[in-house]
C-alpha positions as CSV (number, residue, x, y, z in Angstrom):
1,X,174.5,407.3,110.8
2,X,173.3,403.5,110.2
3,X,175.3,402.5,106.5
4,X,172.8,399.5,106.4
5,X,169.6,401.7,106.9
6,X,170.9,404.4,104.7
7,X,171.2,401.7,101.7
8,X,168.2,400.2,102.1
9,X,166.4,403.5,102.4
10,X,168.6,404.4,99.2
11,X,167.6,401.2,97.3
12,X,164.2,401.8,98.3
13,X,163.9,405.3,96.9
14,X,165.6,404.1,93.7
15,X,163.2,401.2,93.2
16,X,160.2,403.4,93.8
17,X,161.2,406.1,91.3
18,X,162.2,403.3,88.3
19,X,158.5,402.3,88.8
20,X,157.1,405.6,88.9
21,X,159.0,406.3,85.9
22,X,158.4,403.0,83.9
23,X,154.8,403.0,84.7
24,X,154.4,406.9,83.5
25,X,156.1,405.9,80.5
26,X,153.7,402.7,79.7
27,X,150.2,405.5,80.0
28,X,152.4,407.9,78.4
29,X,152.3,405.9,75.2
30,X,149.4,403.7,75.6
31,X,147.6,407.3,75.8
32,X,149.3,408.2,72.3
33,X,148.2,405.2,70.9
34,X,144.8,405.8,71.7
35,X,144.8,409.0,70.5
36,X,146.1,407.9,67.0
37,X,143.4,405.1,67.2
38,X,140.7,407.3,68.1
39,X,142.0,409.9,65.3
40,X,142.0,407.8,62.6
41,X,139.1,406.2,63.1
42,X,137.4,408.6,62.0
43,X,134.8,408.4,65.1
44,X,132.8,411.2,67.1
45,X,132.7,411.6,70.4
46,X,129.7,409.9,72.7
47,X,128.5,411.4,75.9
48,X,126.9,409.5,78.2
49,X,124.5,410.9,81.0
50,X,123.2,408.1,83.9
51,X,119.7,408.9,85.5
52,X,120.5,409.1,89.0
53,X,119.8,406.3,91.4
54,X,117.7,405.9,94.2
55,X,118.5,403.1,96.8
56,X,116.2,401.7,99.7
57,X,117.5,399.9,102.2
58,X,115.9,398.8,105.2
59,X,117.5,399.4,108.5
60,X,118.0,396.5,111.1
């Protein structure tokens, strides 16, 4: 077994999960916040329907 490739597979699994984990965190509460913005606000709900689009292009 390489010690030098197994720490810096180890550090790299490490650094990837803090990230995961930080960055779940961060939505986690900007998602609450939002929520409690949204609720308080007092404001309905908008659905939005796009016509569909037709595109032409020519062909060279």
């Amino acid at each position: 077994m390489n010690t030098n490739r197994t720490t810096r597979f180890t550090g790299l699994l490490i650094a990837v999960m803090m990230t995961v984990a930080i960055n779940g965190a961060m939505l986690s509460k900007f998602n609450s916040v939002a929520q409690e913005a949204y609720a308080s606000n007092g404001q309905t709900a908008t659905v939005v329907t796009l016509e569909s689009v037709n595109i032409v292009a020519h062909r060279s």
